[in-house]
C-alpha positions as CSV (number, residue, x, y, z in Angstrom):
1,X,1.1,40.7,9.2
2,X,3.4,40.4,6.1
3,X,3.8,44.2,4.1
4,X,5.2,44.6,0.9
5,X,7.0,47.5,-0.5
6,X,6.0,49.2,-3.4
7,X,8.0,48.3,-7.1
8,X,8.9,51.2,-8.8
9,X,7.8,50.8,-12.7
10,X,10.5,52.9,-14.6
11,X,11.5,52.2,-18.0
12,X,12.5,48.8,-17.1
13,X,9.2,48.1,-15.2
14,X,7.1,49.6,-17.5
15,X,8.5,47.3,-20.0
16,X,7.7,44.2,-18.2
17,X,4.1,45.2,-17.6
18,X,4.1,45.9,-21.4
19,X,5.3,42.7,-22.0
20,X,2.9,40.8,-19.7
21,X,-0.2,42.5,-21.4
22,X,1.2,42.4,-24.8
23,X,2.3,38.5,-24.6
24,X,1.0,37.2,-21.4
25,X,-2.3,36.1,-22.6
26,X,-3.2,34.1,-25.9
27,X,-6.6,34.0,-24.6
28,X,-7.5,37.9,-24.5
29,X,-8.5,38.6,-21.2
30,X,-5.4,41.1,-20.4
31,X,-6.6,44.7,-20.7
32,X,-5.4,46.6,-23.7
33,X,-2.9,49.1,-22.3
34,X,-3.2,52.6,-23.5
35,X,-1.1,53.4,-26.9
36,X,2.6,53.7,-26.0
37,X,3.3,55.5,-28.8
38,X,0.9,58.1,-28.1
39,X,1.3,60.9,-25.0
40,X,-0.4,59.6,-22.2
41,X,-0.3,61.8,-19.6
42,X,-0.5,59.3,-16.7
43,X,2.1,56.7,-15.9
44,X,2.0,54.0,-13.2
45,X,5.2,54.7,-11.2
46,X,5.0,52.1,-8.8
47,X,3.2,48.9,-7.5
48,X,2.8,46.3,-4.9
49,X,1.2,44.9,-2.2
50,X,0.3,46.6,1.3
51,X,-1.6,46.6,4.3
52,X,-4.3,49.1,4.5
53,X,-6.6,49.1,7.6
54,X,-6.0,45.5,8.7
55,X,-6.2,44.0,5.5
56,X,-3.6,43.0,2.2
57,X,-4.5,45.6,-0.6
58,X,-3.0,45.8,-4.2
59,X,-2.2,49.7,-5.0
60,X,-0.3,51.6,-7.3
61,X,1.3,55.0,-7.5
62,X,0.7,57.4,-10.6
63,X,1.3,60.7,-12.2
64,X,-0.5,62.6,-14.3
65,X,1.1,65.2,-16.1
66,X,-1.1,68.5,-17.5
67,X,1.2,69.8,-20.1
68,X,-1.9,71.9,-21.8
69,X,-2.4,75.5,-20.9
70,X,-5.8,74.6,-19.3
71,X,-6.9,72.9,-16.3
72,X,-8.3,69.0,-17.1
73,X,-10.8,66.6,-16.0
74,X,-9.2,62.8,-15.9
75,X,-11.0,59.5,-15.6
76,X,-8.5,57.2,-16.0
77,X,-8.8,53.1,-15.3
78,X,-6.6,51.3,-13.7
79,X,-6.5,47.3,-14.6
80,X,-4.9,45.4,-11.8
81,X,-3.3,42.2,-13.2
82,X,-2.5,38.9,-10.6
83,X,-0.2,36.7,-10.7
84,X,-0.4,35.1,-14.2
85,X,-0.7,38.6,-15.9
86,X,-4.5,38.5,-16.0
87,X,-6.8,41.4,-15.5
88,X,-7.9,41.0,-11.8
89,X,-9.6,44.3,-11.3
90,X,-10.2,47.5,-12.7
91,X,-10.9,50.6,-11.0
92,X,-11.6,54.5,-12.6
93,X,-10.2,57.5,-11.0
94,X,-11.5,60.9,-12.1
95,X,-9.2,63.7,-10.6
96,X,-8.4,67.4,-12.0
97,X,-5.0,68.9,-12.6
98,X,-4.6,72.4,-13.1
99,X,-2.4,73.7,-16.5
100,X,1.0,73.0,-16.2
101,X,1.0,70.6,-13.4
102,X,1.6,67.4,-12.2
103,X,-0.4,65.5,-9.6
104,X,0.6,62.3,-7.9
105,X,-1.5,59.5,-6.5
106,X,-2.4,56.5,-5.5
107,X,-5.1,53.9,-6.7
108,X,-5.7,50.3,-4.2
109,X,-8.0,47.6,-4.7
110,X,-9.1,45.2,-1.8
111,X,-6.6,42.0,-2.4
112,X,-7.1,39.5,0.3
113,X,-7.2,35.6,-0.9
114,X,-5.3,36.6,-4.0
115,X,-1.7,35.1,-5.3
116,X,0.6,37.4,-7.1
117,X,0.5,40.7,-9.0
118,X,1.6,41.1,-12.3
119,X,1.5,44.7,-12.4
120,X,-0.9,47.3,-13.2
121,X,-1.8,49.1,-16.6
122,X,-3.6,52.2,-17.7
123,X,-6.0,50.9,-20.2
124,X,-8.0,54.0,-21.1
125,X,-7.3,58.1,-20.2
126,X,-10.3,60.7,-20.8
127,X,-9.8,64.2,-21.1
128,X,-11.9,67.2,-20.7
129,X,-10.8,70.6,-20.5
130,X,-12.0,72.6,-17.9
């Protein structure tokens, strides 16, 4: 049974996945990752590849950071990328943070039979205040 530990995706990392989606593929079938230049409130802080229950799982860690002065509703989607920078999978995660607060978690896909991981990218971030 072969684990591996979890990349942490600072500025560095975050760069490479930018770079990935941004440039990996001509042929449009990486996700379109959420504006940088805009304040997302959620950021993938680490990545990798694990065992789960017996079997090889993809997962990431995140935060999502509530700055308002409101609780919020998230749904947030996750794209999983293989190997070759592609988008593998993507999964939605609706959680709710209270005002002024920061919640951490984690998001996993089933990843048995795959190669690779090229990172993982938040491609789209709903908000509803509470």
């Amino acid at each position: 049974m072969r684990s591996h530990r979890l990349v942490r995706a600072g500025a560095m990392g975050s760069a490479v996945i930018a770079a990935l989606l941004l440039n990996g593929c001509a042929d449009g079938r990486a996700p379109r990752p959420v504006d940088s230049a805009a304040a997302t409130p959620v950021e993938v802080s680490g990545y990798g590849t694990e065992r789960r229950e017996g079997r090889l799982v993809f997962s990431a860690e995140y935060t999502i950071r509530n700055t308002t002065r409101a609780p919020v509703a998230y749904k947030i989607a996750f794209a999983f990328l293989d190997g070759d920078g592609l988008a593998s999978d993507l999964k939605w995660v609706s959680r709710t943070v209270l005002a002024g607060h920061v919640d951490d978690g984690t998001v996993w896909i089933p990843w048995e039979g795959r190669q690779g991981t090229g990172g993982v990218a938040v491609t789209e971030v709903h908000q509803t205040p509470l």
